[in-house]
C-alpha positions as CSV (number, residue, x, y, z in Angstrom):
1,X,39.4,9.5,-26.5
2,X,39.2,5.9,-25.6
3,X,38.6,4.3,-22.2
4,X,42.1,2.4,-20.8
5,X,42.0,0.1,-18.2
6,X,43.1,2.3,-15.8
7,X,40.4,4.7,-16.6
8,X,37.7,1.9,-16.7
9,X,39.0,0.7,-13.2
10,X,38.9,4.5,-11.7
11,X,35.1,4.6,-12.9
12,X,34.4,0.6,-11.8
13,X,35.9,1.2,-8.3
14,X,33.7,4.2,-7.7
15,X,30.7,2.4,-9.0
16,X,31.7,-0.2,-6.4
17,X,31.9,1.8,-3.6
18,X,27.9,3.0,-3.8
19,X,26.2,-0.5,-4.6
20,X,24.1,-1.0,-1.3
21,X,20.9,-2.0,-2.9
22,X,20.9,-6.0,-3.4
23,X,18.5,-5.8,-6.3
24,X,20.5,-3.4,-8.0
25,X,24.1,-4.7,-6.9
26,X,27.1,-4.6,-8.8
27,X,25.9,-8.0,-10.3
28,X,23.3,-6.2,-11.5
29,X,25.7,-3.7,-12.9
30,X,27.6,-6.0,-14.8
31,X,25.1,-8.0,-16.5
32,X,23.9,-4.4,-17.5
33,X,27.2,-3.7,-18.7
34,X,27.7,-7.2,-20.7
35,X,24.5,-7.0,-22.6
36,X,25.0,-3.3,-23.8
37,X,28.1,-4.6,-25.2
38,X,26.9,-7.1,-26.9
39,X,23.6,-4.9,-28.3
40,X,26.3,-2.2,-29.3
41,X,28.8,-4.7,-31.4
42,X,26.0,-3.9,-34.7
43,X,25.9,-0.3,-33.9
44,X,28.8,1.2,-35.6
45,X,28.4,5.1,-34.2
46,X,28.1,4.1,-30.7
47,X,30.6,6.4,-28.4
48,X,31.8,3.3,-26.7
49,X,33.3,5.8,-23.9
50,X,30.2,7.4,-23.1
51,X,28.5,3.7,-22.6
52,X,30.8,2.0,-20.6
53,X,30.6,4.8,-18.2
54,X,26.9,5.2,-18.3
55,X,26.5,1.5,-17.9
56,X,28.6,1.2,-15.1
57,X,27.4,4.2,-13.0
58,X,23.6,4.2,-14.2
59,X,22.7,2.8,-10.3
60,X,25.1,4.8,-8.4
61,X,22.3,7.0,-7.1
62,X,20.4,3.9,-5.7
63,X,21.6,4.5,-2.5
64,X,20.1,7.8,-1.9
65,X,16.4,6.9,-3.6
66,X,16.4,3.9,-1.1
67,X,17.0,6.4,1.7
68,X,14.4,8.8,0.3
69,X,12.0,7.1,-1.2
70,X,9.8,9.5,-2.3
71,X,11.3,13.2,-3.4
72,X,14.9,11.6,-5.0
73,X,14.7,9.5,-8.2
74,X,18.1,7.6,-8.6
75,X,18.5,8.0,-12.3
76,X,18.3,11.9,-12.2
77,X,20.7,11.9,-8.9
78,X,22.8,9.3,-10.6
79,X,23.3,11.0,-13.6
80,X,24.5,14.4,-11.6
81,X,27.1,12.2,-9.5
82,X,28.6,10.6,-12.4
83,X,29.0,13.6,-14.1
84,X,30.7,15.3,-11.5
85,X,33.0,12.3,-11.0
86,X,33.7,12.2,-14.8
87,X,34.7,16.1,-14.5
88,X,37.0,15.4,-11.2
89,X,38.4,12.6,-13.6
90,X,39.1,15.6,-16.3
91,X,36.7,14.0,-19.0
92,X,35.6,16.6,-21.6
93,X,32.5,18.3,-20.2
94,X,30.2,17.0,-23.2
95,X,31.5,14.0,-22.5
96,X,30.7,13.7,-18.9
97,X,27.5,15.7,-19.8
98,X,26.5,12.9,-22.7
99,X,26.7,10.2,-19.7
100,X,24.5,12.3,-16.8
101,X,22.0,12.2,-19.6
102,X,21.9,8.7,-20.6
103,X,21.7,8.0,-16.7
104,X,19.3,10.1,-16.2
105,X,16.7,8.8,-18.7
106,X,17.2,5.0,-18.4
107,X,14.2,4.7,-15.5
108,X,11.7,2.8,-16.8
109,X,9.1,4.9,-14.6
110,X,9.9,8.0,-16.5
111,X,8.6,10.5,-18.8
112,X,12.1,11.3,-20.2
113,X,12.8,9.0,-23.0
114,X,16.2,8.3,-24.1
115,X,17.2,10.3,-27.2
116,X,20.8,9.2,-28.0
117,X,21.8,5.8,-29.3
118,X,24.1,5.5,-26.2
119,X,21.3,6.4,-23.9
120,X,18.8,3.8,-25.6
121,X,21.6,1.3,-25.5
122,X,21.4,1.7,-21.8
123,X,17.7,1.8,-21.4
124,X,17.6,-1.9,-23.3
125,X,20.3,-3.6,-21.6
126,X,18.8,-2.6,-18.0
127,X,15.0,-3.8,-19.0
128,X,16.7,-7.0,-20.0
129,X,17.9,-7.4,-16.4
130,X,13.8,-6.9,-15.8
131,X,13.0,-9.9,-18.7
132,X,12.8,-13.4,-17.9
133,X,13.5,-15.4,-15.0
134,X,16.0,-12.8,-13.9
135,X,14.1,-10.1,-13.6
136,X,11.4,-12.4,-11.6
137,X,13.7,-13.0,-8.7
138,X,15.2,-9.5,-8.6
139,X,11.9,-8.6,-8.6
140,X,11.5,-10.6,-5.4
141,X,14.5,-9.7,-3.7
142,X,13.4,-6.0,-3.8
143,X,10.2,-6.4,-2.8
144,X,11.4,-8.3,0.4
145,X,13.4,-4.9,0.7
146,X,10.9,-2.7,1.0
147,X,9.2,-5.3,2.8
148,X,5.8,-5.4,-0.2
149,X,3.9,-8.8,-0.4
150,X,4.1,-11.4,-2.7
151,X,0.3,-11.1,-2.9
152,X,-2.6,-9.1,-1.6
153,X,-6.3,-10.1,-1.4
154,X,-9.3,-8.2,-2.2
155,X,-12.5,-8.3,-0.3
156,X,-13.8,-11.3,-2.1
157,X,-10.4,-13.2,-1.5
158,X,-9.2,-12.9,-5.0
159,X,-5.7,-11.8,-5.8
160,X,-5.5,-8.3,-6.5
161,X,-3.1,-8.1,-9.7
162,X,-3.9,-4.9,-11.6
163,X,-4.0,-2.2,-8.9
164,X,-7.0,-2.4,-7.8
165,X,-6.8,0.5,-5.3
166,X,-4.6,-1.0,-3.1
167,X,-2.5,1.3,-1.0
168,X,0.8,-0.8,-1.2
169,X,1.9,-3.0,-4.1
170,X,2.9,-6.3,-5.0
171,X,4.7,-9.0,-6.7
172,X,1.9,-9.5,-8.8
173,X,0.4,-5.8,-8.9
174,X,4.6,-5.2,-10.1
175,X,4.5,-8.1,-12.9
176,X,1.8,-6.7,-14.1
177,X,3.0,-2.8,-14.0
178,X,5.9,-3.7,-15.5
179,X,6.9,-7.1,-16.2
180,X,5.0,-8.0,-18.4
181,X,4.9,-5.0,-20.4
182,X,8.7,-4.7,-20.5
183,X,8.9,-6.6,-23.3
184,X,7.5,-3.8,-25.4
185,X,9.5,-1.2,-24.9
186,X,13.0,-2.0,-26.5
187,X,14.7,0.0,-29.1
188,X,16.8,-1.9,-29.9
189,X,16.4,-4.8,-32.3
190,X,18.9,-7.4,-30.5
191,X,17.7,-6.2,-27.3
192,X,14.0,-6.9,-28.2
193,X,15.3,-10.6,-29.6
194,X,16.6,-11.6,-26.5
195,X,14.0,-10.8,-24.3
196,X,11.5,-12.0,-26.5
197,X,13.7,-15.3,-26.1
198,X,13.2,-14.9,-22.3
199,X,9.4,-14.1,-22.1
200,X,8.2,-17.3,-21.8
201,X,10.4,-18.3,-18.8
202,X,8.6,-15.4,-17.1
203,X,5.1,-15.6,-18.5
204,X,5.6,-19.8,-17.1
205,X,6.4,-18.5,-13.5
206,X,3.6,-16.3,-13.3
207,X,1.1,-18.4,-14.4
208,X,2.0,-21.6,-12.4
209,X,2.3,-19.1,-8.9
210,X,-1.2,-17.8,-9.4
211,X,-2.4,-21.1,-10.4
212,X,-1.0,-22.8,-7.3
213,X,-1.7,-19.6,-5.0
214,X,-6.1,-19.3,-6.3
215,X,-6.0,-23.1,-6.1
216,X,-4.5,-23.2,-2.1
217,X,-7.2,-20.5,-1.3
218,X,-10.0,-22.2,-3.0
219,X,-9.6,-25.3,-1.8
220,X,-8.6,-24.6,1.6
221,X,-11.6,-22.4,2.2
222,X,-13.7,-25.4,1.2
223,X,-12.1,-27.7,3.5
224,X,-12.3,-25.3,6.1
225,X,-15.9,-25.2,5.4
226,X,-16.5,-28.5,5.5
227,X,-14.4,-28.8,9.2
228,X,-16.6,-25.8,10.7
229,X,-20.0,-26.5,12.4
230,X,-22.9,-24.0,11.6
């Protein structure tokens, strides 16, 4: 079996017709697509089917975690949808059954690690679309979806950017979730390259916000200080 243009379109136009979430458009999708390619070019087994179909429908389920935040995880919905699509598209069961699982374990917040190459494939080219400047501002954009802040406070006015027990998340709490860590967990040896090439884009923004955030604060409060009688 391999994928003809007609059958790529057929699997494109459904992917299409469920991207709701700006953060995870069809953009998204595409750049997803594009750098699986180009990590599978030195990966001779690769079932080049099963990827182009798992790349292109691995957000499809988006649609319904944004509507249910917390009892539907898209990757495991996804993966279900696209395999009954493949079936109604009369692709070999195993086939169809190969993609549902490389969907369903490309989440970064998962225990379920990917186990075939296709499936890793997946999982690196969508953390790449976390690395870098690009993953920074689709990082933003989503958090303005959900409507998070860029930054929360502690009591002692001190960004909070590790947790620190606070009931709703962050930009910063996020970066440093995941973000940051992202770079680590590639399986993939081009995959890890080009992050690695994009790291210090992101590390750069990071930095030079919370610099320019703490300093604002600090010397504001003194100023403020300074204009207040006792």
């Amino acid at each position: 079996m391999q994928m003809t243009h007609i059958e790529y379109n057929e699997i494109e136009n459904y992917m299409l017709s469920k991207m709701q979430d700006i953060a995870h458009d069809q953009h998204h999708v595409y750049r997803v697509l594009y750098a699986a390619i180009d990590i599978a070019k030195s990966i001779d087994e690769t079932d080049k089917d099963v990827l182009l179909a798992a790349c292109l429908l691995h957000d499809i389920g988006r649609e319904k975690q944004f509507a249910n935040l917390d009892n539907i995880c898209h990757a495991k919905i996804g993966g279900k949808m696209a395999y009954e699509f493949l079936l109604s598209r009369q692709w070999p069961i195993q086939k169809a059954l190969h993609v549902k699982e490389c969907i369903a374990a490309h989440r970064y917040r998962s225990d379920r690690a990917p186990k075939s190459i296709e499936a890793k494939i997946l999982f690196d080219a969508d953390k790449l679309d976390a690395s870098g400047a690009i993953g920074i501002a689709r990082t933003l954009i989503y958090e303005g979806q959900v409507m998070e802040p860029l930054y929360i406070l502690s009591e002692n006015g001190t960004i909070i950017a590790d947790g620190g027990g606070a009931e709703i998340s962050s930009f910063f709490q996020e970066y440093n979730y995941k973000l940051k860590n992202v770079y680590d967990s590639f399986f993939t040896d081009r995959a890890r390259a080009i992050a690695l090439n994009r790291q210090r884009t992101a590390v750069d923004f990071y930095n030079g916000l919370f610099k320019e955030i703490t300093q604002n604060y600090e010397n504001g409060r003194n100023h403020l200080d300074a204009l207040l009688g006792a």
